[in-house]
N, CA, C and O atoms as a Maestro MAE file, in Angstrom:
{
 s_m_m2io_version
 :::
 2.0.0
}

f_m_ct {
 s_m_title
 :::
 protein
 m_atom[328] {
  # First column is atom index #
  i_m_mmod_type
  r_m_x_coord
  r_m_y_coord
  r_m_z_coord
  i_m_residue_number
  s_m_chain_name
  s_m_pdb_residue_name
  s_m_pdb_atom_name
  i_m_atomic_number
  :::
  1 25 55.061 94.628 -140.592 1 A "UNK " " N  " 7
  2 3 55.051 93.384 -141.323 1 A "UNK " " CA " 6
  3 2 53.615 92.898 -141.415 1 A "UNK " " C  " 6
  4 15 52.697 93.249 -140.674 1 A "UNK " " O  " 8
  5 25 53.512 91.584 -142.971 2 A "UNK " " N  " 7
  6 3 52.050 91.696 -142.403 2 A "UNK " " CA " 6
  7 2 52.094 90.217 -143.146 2 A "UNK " " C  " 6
  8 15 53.197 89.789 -143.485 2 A "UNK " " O  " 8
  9 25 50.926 89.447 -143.399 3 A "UNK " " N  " 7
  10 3 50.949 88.162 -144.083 3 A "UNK " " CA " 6
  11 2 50.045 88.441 -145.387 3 A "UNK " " C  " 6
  12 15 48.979 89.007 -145.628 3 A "UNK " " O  " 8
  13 25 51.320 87.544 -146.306 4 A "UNK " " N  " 7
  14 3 50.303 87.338 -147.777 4 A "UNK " " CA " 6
  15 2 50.282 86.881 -148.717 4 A "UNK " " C  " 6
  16 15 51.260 86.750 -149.454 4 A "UNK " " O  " 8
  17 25 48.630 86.344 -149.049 5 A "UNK " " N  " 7
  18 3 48.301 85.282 -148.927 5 A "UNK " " CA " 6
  19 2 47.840 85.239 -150.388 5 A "UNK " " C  " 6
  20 15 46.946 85.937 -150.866 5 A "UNK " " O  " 8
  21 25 48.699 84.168 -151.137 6 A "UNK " " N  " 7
  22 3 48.643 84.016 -152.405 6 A "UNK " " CA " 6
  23 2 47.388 82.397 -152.463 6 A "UNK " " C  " 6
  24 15 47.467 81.261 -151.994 6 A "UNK " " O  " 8
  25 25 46.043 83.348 -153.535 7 A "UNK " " N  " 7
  26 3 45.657 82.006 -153.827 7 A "UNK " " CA " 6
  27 2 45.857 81.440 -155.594 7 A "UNK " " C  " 6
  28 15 45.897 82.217 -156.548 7 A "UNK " " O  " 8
  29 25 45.938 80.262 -155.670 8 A "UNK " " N  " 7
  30 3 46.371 80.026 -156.957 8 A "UNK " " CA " 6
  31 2 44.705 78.744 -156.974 8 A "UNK " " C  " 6
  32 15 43.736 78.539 -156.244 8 A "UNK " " O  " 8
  33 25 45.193 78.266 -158.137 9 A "UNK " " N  " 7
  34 3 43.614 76.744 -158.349 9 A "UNK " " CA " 6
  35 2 44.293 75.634 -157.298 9 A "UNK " " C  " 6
  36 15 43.245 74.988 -157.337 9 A "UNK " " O  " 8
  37 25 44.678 75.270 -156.881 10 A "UNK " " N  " 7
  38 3 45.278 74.146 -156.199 10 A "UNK " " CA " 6
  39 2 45.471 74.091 -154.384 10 A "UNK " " C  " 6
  40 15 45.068 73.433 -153.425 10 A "UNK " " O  " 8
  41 25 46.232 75.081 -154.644 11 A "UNK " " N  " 7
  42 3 46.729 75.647 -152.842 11 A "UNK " " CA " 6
  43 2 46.238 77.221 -152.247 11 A "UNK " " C  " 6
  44 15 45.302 77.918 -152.638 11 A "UNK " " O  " 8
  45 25 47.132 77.454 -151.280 12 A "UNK " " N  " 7
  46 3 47.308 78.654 -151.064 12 A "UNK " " CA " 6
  47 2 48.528 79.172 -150.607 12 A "UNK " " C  " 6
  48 15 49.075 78.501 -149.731 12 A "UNK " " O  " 8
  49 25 49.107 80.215 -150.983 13 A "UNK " " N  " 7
  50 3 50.503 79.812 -150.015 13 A "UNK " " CA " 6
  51 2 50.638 81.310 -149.247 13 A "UNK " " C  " 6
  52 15 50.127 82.308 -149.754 13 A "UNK " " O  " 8
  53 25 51.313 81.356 -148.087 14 A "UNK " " N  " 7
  54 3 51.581 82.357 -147.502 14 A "UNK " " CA " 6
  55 2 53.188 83.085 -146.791 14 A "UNK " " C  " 6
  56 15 53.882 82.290 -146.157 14 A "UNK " " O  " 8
  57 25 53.463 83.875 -146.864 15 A "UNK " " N  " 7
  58 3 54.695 84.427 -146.860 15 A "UNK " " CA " 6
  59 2 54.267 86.076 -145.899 15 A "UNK " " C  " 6
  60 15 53.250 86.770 -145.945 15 A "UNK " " O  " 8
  61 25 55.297 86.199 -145.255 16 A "UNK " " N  " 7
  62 3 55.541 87.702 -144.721 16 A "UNK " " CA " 6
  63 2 55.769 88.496 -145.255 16 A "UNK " " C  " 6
  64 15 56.823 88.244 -145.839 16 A "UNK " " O  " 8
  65 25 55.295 89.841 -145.582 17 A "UNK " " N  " 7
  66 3 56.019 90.530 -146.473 17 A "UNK " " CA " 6
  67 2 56.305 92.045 -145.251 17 A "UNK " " C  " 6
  68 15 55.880 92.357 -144.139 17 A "UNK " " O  " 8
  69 25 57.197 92.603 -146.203 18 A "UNK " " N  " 7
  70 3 57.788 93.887 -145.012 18 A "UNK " " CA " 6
  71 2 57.313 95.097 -145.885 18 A "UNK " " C  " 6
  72 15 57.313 94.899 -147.100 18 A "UNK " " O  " 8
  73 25 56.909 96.321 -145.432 19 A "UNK " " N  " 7
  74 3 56.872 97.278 -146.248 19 A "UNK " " CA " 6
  75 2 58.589 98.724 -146.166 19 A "UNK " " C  " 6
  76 15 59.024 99.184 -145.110 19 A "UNK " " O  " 8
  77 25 58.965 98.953 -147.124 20 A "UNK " " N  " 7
  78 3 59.872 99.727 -147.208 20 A "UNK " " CA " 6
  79 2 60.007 100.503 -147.780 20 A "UNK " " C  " 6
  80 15 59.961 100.280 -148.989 20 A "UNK " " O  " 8
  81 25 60.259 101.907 -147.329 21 A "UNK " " N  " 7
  82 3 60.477 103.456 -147.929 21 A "UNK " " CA " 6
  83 2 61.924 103.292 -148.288 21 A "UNK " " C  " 6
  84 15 62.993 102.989 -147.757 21 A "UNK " " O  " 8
  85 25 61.495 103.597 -149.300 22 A "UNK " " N  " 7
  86 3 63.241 104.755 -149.776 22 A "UNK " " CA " 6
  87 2 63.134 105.897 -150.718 22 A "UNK " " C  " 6
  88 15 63.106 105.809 -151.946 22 A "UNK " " O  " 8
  89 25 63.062 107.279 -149.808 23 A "UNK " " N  " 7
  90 3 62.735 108.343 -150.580 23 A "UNK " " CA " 6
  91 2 61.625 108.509 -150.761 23 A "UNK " " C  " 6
  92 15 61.205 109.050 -149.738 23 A "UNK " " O  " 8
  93 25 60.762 108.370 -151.513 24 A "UNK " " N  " 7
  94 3 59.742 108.768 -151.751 24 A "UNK " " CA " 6
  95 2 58.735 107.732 -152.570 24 A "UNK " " C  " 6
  96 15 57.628 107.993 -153.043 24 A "UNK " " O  " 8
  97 25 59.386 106.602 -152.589 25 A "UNK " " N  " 7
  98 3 58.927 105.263 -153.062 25 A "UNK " " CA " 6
  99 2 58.799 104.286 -152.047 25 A "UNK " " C  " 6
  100 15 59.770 104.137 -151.306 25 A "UNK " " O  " 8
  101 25 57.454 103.357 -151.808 26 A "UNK " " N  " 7
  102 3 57.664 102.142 -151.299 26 A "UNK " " CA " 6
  103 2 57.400 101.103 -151.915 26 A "UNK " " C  " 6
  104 15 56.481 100.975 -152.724 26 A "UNK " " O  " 8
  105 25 58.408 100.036 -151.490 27 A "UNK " " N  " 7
  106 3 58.167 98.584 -151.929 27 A "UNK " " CA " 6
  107 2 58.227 98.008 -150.560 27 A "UNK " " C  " 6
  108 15 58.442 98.557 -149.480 27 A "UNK " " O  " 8
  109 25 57.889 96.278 -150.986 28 A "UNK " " N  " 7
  110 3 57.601 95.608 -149.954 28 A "UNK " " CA " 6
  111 2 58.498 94.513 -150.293 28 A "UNK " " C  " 6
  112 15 58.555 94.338 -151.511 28 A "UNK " " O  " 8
  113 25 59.406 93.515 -149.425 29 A "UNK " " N  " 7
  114 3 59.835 92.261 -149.484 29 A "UNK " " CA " 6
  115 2 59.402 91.670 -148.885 29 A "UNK " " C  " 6
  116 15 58.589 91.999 -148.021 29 A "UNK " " O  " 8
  117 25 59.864 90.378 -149.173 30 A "UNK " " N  " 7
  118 3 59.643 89.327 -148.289 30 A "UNK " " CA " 6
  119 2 60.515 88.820 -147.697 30 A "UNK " " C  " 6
  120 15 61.525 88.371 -148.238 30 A "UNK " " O  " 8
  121 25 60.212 88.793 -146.083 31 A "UNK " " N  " 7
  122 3 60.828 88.386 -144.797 31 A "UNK " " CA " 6
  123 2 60.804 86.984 -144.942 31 A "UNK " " C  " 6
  124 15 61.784 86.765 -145.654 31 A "UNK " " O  " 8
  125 25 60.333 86.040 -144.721 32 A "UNK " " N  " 7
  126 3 60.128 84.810 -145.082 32 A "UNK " " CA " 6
  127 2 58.685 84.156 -145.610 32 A "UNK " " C  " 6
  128 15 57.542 84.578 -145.435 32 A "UNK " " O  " 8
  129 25 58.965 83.450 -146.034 33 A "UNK " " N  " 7
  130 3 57.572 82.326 -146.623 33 A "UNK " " CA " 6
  131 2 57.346 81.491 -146.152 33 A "UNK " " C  " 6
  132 15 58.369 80.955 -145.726 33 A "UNK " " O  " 8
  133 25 56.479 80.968 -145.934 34 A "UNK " " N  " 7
  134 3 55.555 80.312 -144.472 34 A "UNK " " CA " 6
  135 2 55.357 78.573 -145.244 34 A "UNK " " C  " 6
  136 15 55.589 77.508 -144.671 34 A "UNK " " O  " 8
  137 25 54.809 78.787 -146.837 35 A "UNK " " N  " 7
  138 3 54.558 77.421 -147.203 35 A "UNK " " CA " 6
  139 2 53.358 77.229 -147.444 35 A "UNK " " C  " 6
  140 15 52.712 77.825 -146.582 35 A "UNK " " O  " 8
  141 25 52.682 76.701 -148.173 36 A "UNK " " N  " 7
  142 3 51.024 76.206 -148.524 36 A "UNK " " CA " 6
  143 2 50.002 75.860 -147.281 36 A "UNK " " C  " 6
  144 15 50.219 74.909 -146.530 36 A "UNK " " O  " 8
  145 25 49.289 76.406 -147.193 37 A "UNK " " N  " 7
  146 3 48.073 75.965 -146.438 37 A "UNK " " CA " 6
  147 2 48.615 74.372 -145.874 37 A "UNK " " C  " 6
  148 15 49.182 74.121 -144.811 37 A "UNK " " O  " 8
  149 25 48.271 73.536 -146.850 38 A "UNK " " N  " 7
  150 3 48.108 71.713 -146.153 38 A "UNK " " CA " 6
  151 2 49.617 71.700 -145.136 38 A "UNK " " C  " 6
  152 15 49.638 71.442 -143.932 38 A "UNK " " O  " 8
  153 25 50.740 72.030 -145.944 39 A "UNK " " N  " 7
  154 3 51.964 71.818 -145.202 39 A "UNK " " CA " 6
  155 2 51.650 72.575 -143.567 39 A "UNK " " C  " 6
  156 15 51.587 72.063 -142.449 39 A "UNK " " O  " 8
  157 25 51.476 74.207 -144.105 40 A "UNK " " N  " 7
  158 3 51.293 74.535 -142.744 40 A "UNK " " CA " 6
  159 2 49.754 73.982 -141.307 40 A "UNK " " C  " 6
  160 15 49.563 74.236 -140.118 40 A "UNK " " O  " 8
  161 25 49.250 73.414 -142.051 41 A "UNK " " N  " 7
  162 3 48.373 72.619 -141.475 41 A "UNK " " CA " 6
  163 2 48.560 71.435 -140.989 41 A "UNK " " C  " 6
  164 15 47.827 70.889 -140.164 41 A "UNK " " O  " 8
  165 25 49.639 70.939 -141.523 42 A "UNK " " N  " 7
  166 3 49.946 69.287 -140.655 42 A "UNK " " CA " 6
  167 2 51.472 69.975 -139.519 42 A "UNK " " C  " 6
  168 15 51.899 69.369 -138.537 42 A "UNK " " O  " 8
  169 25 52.017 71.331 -140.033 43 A "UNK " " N  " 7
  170 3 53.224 71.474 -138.659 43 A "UNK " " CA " 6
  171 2 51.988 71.638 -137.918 43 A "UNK " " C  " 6
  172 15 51.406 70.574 -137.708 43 A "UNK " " O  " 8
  173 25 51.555 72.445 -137.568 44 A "UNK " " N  " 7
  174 3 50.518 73.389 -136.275 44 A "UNK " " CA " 6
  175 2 49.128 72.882 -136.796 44 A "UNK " " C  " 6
  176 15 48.552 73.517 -137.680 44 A "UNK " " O  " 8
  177 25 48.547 71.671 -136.223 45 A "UNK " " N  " 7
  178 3 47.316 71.265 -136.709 45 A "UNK " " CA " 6
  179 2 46.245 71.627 -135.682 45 A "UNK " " C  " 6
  180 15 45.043 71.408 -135.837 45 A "UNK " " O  " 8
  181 25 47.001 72.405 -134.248 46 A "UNK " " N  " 7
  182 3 46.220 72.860 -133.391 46 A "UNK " " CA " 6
  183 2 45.768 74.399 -133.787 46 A "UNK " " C  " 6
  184 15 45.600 75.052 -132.757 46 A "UNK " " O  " 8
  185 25 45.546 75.098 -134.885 47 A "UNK " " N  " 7
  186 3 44.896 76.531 -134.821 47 A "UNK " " CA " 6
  187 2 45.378 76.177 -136.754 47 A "UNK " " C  " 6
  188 15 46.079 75.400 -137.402 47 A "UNK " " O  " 8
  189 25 44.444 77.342 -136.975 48 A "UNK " " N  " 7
  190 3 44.325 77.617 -138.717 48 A "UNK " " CA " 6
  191 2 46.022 78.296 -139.202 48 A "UNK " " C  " 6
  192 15 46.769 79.048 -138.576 48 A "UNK " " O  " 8
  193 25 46.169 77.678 -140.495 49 A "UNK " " N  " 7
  194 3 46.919 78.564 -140.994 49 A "UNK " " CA " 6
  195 2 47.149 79.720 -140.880 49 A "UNK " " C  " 6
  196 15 48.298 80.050 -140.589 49 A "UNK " " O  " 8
  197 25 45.792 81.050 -141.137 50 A "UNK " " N  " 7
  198 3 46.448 81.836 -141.206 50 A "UNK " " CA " 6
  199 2 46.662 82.652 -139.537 50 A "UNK " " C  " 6
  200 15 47.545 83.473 -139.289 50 A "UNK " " O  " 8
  201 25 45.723 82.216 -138.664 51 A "UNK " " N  " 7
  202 3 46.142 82.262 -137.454 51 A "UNK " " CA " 6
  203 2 47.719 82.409 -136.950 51 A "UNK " " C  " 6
  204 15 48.369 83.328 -136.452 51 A "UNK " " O  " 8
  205 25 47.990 81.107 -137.314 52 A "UNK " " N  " 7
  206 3 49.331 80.668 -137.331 52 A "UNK " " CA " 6
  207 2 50.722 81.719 -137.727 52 A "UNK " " C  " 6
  208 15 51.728 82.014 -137.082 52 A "UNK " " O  " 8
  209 25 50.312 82.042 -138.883 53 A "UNK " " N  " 7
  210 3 50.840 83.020 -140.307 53 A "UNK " " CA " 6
  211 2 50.920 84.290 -139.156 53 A "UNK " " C  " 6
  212 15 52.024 84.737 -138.843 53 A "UNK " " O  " 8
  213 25 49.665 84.832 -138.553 54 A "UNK " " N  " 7
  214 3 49.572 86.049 -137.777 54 A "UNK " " CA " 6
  215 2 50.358 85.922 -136.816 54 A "UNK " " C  " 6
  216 15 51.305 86.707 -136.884 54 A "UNK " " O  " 8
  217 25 50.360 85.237 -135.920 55 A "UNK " " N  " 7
  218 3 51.512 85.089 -134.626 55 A "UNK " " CA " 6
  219 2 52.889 84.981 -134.960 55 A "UNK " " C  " 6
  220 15 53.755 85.216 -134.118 55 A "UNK " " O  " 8
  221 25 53.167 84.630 -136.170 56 A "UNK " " N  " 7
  222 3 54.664 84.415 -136.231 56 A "UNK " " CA " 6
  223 2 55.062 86.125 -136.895 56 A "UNK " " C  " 6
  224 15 56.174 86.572 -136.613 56 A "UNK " " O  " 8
  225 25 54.114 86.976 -137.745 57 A "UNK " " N  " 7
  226 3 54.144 87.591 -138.031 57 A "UNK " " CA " 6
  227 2 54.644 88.883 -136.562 57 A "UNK " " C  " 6
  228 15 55.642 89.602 -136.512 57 A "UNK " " O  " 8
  229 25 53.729 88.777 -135.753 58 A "UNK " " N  " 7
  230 3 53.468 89.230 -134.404 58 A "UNK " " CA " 6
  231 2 55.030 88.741 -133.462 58 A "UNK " " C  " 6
  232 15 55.446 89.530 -132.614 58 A "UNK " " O  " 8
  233 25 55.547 87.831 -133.636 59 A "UNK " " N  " 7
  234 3 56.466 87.484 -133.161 59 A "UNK " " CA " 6
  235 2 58.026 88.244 -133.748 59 A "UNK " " C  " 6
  236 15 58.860 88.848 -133.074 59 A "UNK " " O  " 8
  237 25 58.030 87.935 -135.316 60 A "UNK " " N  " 7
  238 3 59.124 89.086 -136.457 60 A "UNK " " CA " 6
  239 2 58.978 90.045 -135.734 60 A "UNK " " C  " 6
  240 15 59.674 90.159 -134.725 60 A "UNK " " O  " 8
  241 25 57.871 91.132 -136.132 61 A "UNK " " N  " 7
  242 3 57.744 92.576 -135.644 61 A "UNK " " CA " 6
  243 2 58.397 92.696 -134.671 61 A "UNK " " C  " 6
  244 15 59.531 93.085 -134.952 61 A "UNK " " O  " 8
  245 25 58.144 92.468 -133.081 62 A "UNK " " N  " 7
  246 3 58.288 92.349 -131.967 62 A "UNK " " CA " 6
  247 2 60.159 92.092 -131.996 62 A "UNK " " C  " 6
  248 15 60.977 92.742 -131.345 62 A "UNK " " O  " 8
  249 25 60.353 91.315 -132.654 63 A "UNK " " N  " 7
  250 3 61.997 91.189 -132.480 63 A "UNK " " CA " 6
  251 2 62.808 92.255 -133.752 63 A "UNK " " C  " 6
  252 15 64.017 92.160 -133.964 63 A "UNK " " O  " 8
  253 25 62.091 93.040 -134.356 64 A "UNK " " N  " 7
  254 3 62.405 93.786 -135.242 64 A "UNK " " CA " 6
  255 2 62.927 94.963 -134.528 64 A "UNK " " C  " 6
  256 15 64.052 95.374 -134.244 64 A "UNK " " O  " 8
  257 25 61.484 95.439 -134.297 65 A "UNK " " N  " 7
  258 3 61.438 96.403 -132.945 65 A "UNK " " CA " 6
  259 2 62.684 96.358 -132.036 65 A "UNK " " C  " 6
  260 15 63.295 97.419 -131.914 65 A "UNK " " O  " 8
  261 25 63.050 95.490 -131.513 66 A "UNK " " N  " 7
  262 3 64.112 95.279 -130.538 66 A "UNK " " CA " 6
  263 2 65.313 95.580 -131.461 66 A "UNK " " C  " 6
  264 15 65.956 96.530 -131.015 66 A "UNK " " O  " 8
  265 25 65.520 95.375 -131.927 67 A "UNK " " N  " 7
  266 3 67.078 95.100 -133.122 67 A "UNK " " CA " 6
  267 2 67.347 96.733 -133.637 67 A "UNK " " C  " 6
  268 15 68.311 97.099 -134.308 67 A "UNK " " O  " 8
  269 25 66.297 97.548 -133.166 68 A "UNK " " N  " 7
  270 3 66.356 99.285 -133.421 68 A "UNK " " CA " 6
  271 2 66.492 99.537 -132.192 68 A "UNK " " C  " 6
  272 15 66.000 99.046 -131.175 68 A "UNK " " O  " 8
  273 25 67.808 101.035 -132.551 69 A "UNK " " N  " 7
  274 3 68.160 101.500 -131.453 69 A "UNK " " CA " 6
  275 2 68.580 103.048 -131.831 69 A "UNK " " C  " 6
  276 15 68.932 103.273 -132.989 69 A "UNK " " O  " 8
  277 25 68.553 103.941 -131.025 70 A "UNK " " N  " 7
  278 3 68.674 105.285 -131.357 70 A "UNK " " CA " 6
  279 2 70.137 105.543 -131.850 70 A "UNK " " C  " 6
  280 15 70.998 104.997 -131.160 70 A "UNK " " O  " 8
  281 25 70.605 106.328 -132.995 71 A "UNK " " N  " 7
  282 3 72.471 106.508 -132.858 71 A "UNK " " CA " 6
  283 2 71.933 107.646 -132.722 71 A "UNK " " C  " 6
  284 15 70.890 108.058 -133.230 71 A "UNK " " O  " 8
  285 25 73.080 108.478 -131.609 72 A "UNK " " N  " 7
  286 3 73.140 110.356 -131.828 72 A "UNK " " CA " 6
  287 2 74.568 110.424 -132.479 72 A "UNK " " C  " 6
  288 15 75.608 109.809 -132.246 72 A "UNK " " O  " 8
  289 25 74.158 111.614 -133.581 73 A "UNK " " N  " 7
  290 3 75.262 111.584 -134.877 73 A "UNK " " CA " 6
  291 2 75.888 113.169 -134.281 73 A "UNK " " C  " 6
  292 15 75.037 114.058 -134.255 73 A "UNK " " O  " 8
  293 25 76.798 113.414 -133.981 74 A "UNK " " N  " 7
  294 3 77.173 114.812 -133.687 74 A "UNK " " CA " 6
  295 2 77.637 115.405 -134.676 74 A "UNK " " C  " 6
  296 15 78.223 114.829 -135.592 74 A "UNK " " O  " 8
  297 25 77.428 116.656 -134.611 75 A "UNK " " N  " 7
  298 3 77.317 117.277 -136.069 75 A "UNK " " CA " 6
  299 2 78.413 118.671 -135.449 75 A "UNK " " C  " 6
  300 15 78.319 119.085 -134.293 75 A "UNK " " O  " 8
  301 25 79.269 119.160 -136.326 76 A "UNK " " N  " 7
  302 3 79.528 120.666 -136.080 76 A "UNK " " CA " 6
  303 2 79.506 121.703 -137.390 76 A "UNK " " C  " 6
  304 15 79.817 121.537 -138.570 76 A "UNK " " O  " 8
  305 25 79.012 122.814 -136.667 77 A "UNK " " N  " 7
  306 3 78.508 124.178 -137.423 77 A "UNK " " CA " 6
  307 2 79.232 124.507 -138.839 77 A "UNK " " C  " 6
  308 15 78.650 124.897 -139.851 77 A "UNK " " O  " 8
  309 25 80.835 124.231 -138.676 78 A "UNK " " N  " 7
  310 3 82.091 124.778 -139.565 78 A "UNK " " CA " 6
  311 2 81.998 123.532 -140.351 78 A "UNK " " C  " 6
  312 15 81.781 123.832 -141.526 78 A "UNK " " O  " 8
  313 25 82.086 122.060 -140.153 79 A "UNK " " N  " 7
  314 3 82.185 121.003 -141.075 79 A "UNK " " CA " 6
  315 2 81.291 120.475 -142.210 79 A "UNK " " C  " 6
  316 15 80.153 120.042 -142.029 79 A "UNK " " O  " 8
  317 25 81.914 120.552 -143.390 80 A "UNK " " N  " 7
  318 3 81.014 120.209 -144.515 80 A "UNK " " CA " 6
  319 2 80.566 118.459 -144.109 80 A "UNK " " C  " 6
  320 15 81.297 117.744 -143.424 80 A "UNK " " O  " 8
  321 25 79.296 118.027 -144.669 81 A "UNK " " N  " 7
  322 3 79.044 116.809 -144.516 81 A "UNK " " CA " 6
  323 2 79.743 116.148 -145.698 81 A "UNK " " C  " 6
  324 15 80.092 116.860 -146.639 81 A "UNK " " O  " 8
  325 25 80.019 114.561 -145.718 82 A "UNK " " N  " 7
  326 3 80.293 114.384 -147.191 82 A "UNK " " CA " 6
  327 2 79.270 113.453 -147.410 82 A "UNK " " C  " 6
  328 15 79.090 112.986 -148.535 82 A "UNK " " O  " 8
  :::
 }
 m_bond[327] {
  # First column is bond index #
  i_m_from
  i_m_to
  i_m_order
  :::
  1 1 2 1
  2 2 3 1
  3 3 4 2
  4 3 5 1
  5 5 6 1
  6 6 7 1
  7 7 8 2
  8 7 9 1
  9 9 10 1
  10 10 11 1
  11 11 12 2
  12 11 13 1
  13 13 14 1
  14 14 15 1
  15 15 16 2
  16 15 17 1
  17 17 18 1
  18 18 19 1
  19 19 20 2
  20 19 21 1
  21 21 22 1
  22 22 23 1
  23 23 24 2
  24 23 25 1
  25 25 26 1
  26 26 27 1
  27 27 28 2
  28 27 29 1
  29 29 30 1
  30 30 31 1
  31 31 32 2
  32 31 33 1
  33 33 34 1
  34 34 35 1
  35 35 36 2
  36 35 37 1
  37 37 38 1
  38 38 39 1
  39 39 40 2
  40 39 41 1
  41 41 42 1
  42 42 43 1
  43 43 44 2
  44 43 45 1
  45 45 46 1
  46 46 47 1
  47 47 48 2
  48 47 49 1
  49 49 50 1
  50 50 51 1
  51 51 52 2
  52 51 53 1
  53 53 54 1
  54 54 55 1
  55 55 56 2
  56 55 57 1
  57 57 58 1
  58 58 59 1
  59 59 60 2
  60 59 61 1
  61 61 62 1
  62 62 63 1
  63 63 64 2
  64 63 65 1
  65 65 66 1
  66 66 67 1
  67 67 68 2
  68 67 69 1
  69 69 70 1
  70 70 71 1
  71 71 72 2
  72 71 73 1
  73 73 74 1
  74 74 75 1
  75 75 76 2
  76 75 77 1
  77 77 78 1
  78 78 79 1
  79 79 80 2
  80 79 81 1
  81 81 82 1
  82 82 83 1
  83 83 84 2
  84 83 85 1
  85 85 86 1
  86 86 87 1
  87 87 88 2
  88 87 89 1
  89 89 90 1
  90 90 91 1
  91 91 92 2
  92 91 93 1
  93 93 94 1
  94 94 95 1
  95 95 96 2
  96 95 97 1
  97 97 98 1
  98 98 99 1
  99 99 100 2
  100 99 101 1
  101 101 102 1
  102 102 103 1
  103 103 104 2
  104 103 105 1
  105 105 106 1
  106 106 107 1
  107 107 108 2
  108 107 109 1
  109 109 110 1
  110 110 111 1
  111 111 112 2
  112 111 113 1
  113 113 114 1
  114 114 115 1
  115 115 116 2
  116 115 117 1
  117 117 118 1
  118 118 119 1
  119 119 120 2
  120 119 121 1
  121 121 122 1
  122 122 123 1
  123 123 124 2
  124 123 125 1
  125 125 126 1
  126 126 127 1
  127 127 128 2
  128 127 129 1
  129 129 130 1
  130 130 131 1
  131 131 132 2
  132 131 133 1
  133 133 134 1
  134 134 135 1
  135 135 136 2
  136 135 137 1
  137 137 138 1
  138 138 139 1
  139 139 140 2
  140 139 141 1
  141 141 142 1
  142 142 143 1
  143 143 144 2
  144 143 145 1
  145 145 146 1
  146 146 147 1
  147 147 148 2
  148 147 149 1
  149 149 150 1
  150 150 151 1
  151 151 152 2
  152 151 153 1
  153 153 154 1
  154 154 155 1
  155 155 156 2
  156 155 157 1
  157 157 158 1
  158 158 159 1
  159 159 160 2
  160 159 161 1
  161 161 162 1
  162 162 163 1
  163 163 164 2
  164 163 165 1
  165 165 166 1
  166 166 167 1
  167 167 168 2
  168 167 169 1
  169 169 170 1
  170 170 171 1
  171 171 172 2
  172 171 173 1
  173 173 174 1
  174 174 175 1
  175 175 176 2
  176 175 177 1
  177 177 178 1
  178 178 179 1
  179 179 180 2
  180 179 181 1
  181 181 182 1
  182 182 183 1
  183 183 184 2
  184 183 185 1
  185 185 186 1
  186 186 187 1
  187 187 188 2
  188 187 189 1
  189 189 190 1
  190 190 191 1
  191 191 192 2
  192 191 193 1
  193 193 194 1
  194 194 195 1
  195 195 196 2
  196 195 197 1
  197 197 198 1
  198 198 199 1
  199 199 200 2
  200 199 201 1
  201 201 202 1
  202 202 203 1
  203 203 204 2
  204 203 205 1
  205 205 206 1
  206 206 207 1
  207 207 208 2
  208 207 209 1
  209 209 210 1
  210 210 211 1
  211 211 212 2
  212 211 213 1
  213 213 214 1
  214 214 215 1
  215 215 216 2
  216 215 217 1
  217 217 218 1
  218 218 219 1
  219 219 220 2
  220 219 221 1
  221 221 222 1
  222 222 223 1
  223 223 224 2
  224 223 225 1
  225 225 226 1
  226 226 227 1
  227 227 228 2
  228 227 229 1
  229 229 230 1
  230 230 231 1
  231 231 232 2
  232 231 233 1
  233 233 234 1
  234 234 235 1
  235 235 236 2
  236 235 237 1
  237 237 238 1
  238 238 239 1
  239 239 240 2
  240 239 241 1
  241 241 242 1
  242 242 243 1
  243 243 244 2
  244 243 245 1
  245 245 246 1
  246 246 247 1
  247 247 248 2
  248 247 249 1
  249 249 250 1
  250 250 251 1
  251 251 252 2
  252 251 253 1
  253 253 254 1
  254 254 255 1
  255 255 256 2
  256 255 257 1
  257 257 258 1
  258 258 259 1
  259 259 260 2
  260 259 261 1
  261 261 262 1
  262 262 263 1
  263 263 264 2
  264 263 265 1
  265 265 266 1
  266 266 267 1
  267 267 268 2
  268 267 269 1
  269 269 270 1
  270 270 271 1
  271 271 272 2
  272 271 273 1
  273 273 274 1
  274 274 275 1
  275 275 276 2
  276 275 277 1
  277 277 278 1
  278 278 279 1
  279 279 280 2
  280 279 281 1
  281 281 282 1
  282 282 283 1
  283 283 284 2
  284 283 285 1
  285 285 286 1
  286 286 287 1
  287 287 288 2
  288 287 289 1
  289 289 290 1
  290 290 291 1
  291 291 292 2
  292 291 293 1
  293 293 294 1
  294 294 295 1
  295 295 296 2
  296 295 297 1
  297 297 298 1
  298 298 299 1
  299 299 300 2
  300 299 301 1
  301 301 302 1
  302 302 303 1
  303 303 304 2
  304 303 305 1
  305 305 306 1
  306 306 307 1
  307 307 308 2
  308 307 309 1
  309 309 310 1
  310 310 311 1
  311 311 312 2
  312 311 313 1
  313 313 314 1
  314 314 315 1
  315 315 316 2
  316 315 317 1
  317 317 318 1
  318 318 319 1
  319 319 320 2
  320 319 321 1
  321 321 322 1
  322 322 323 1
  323 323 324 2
  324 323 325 1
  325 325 326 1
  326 326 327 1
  327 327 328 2
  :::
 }
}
């Protein structure tokens, strides 16, 4: 996951985005959106936006990570897959 960071004439705004394979193509979504610079500057007025943006980012991952878990798929020699 990573943060990003749209600037326009006015604000800035920032959102998580995820990167994703399928096949042989990747795209990226978005995990959530964080909100404009000023907004996120008056919640957490103790550290910078994108500071901010990074730790929560750091925080997703970390519980992403956890939410994966190995399956073992048993397979036999004679059975077609469908």
């Amino acid at each position: 996951m990573r943060v990003k960071k749209s600037v326009s004439k006015n604000t800035i705004n920032y959102a998580i985005i995820k990167d994703i394979k399928v096949g042989n193509k990747r795209t990226s979504t978005v995990v959530e959106n964080l909100g404009n610079h000023e907004t996120l500057q008056l919640l957490h007025p103790e550290m910078e936006p994108m500071e901010w943006a990074k730790l929560r980012t750091k925080e997703l991952t970390e519980l992403d990570k956890e939410d994966k878990q190995e399956i073992l798929v048993k397979l036999h020699e004679n059975k077609q897959l469908k």
